[in-house]
Each structure stands twice: as C-alpha cells, then as structure tokens.
C-alpha positions as CSV (number, residue, x, y, z in Angstrom):
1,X,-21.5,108.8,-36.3
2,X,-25.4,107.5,-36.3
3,X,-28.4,108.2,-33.7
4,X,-28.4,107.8,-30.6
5,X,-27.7,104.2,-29.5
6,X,-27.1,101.3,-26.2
7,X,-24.5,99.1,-26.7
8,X,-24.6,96.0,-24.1
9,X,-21.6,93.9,-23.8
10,X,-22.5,90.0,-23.4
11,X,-19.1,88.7,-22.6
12,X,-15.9,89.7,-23.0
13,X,-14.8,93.2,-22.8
14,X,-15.0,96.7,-24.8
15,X,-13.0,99.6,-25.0
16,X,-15.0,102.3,-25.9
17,X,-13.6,106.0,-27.0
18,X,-16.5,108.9,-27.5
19,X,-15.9,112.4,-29.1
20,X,-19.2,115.1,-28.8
21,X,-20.2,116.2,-32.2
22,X,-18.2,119.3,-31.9
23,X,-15.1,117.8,-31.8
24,X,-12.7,119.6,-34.2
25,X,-10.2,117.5,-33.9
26,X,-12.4,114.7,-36.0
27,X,-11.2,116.1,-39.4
28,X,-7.8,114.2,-37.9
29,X,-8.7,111.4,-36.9
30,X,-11.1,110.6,-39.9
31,X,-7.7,110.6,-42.1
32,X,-5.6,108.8,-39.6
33,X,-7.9,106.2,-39.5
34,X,-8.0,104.9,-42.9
35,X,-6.2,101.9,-43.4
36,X,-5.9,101.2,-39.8
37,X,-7.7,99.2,-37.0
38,X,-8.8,101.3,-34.3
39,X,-6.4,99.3,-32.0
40,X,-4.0,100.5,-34.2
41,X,-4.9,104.4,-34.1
42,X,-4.8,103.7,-30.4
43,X,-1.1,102.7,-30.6
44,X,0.0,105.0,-33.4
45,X,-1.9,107.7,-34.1
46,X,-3.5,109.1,-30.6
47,X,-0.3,109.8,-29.0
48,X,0.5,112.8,-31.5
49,X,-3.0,113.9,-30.9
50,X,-2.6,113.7,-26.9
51,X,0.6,115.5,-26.8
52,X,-1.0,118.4,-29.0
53,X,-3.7,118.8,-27.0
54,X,-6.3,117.6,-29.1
55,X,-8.1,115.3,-27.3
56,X,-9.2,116.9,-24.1
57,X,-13.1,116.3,-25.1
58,X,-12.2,112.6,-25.3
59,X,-14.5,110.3,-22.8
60,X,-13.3,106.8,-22.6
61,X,-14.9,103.5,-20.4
62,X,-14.2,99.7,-20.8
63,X,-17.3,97.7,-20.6
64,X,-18.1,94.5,-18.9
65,X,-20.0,91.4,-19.5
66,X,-24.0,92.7,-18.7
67,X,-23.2,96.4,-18.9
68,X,-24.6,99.1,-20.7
69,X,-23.4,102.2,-22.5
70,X,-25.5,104.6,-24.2
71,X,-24.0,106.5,-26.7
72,X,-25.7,109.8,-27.9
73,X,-27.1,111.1,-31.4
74,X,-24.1,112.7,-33.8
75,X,-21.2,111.6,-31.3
76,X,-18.2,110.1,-32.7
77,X,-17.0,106.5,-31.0
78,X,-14.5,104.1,-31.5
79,X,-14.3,100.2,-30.2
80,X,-11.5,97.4,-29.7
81,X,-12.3,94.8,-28.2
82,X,-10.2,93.6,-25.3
C-alpha cells in the first residue's frame, strides 16, 4: 500500500480491486500473490478466498478512458488492465 493517491485512466480500461487497511485477509493474499500476475490471482486464487468468506470488505470498479479513482492512504489495491 502507499498514501493516498488518484489514478486517471487515459485510454483503455482498468480493473481496479481495493481492500481497507484492516483487511485481515491481506496476510493471504500477500502469499498468493507471489509469482503470479494479478490477472492470475483473479483466476486462481480469489475464488478460494470468495467461497471462505474472506473477501466481503472487497470494493471493485473498472475504469474508463477520462475517469478518476481516488484511492485512500494504507488501502490495499490491485490492477489488470482490460
């Protein structure tokens, strides 16, 4: 995680996959994600995570071309790019 922080997208489009700072389940996902893309965690990892339960503090968007997201101080995020 960083500081707080906007992210625009310019063209194309963005997945985008926040977790607050309290997020326990981030001890997880740190470990599942080494080695792997996060379009990969998406695919292979996440649905374990989803059927447990672990996920329910999960926000998700997909950003456009000239959109804005602002993402705030200590939270987690992931990106693909779609």
């Amino acid at each position: 995680f960083h500081d707080g922080a906007f992210v625009e997208v310019l063209h194309g489009r963005k997945h985008f996959a926040l977790l607050p700072p309290s997020a326990e389940v981030m001890a997880n996902i740190s470990e599942q994600i080494k080695g792997l893309s996060m379009f990969h965690w998406h695919l292979e990892e996440r649905p374990a995570l989803e059927r447990a339960g672990l996920l329910g503090d999960l926000r998700e968007c997909a950003l456009q071309p000239g959109e804005l997201l602002y993402s705030p101080d200590g939270w987690h995020h992931g990106v693909v790019n779609l």
